[in-house]
Structure formats: C-alpha cells, structure tokens
Backbone as CSV, one residue per row, in Angstrom:
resi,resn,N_x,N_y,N_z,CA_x,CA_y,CA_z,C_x,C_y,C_z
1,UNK,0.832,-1.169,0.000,0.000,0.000,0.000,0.885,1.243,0.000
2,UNK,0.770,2.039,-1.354,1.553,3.144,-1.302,1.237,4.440,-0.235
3,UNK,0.010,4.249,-0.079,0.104,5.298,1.436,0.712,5.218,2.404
4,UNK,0.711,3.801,3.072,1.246,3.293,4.257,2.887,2.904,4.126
5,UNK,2.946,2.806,2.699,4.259,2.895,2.482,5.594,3.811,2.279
6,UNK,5.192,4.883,1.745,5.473,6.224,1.025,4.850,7.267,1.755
7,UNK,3.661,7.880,1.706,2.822,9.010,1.798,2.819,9.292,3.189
8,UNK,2.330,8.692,3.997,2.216,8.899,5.551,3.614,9.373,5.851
9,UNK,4.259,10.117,6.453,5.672,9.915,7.167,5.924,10.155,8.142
10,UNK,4.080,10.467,8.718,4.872,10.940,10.618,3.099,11.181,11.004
11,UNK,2.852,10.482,12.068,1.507,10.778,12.658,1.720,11.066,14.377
12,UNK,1.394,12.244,14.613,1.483,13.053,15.820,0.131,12.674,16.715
13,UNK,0.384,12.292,17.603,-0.790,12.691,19.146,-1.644,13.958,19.253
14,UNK,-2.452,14.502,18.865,-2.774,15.944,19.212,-4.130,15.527,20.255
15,UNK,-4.346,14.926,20.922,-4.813,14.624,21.862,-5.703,15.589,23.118
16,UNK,-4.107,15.944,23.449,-4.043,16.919,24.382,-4.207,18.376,23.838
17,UNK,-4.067,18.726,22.456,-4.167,20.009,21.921,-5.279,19.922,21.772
18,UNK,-6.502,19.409,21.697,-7.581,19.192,21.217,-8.533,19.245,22.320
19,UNK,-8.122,18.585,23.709,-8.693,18.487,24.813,-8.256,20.050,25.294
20,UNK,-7.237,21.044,24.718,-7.178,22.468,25.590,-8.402,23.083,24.471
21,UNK,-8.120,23.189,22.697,-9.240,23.267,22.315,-10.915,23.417,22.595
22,UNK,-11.385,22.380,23.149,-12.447,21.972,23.665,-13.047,22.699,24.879
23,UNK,-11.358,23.019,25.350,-11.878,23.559,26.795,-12.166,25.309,26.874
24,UNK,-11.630,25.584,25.615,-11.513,27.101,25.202,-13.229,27.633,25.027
25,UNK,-13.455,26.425,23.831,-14.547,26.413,23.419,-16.084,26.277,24.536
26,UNK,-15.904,25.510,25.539,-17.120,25.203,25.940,-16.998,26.461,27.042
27,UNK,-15.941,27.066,27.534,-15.518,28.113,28.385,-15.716,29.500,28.293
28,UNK,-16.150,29.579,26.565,-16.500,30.828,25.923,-14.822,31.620,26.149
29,UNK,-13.865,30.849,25.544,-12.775,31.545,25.288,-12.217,31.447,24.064
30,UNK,-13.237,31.917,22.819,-12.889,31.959,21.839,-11.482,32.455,21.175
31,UNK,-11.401,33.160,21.798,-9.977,34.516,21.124,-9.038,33.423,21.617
32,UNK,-9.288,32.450,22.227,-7.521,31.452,22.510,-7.769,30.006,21.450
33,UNK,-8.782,30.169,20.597,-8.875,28.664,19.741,-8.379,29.183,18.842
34,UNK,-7.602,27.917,18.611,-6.378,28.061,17.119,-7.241,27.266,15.956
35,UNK,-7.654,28.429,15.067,-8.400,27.882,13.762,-7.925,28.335,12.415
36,UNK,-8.225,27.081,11.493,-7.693,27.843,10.211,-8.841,29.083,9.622
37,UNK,-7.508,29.665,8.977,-8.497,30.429,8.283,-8.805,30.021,6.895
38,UNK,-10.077,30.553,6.604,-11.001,29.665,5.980,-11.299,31.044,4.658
39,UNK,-11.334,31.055,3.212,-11.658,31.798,2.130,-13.126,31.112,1.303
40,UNK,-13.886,32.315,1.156,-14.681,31.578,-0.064,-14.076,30.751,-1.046
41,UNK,-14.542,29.931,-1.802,-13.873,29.840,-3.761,-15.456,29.559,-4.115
42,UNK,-14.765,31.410,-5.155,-15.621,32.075,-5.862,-15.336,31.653,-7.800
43,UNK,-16.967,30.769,-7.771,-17.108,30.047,-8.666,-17.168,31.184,-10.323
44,UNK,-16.564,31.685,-11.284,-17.048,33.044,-11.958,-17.952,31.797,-13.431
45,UNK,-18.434,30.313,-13.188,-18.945,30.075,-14.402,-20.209,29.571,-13.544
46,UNK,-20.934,30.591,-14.096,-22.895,29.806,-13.781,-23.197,28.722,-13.417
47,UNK,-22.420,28.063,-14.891,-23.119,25.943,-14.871,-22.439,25.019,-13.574
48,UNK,-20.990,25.940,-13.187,-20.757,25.397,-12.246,-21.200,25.469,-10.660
49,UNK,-21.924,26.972,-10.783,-22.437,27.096,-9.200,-23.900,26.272,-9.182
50,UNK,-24.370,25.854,-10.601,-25.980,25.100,-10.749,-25.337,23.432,-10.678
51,UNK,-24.225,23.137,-10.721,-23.564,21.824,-11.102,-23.948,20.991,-12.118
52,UNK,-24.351,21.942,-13.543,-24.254,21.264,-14.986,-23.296,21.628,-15.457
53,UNK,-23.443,20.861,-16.815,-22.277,20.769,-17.595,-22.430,22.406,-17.925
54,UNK,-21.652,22.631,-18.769,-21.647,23.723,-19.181,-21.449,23.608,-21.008
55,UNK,-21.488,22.915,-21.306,-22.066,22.779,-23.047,-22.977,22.447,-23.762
C-alpha cells in the first residue's frame, strides 16, 4: 500500500491540543482557539455554481 508505504511519514498525538481546544470552546474563550483560516472559492462560471455541464 503506497500510502502506508510512502505518503504517511509521521503521525502526531494531538490529543491533548484538542482536549485544551475543547476547553476554550465550551468556556466561551474563543480569542484562545487556534483555527484555520477559511476563504470563499468564488465560482465566476454559472453551470458550475448550478452543477451542470456547461455545453
């Protein structure tokens, strides 16, 4: 399996980053959760924001 063979090369614990996460969150301490930031993608062809073909 070329994933398990090649592709993977390092899987981390985030465990504990996830459990301070959580705790931010249910605590109403937003301004300390580490999130990505996130962009529209802005579609500029019609058929694709209706999801037809377009010919």
């Amino acid at each position: 399996m070329k994933y398990a063979d090649e592709w993977i090369v390092q899987i981390d614990d985030i465990s504990d980053f996830v459990a301070m996460q959580r705790s931010y969150a249910r605590n109403d301490n937003l301004d300390k959760l580490v999130v990505a930031k996130e962009r529209p993608y802005i579609l500029h062809d019609p058929a694709l924001k209706l999801g037809i073909d377009s010919y």
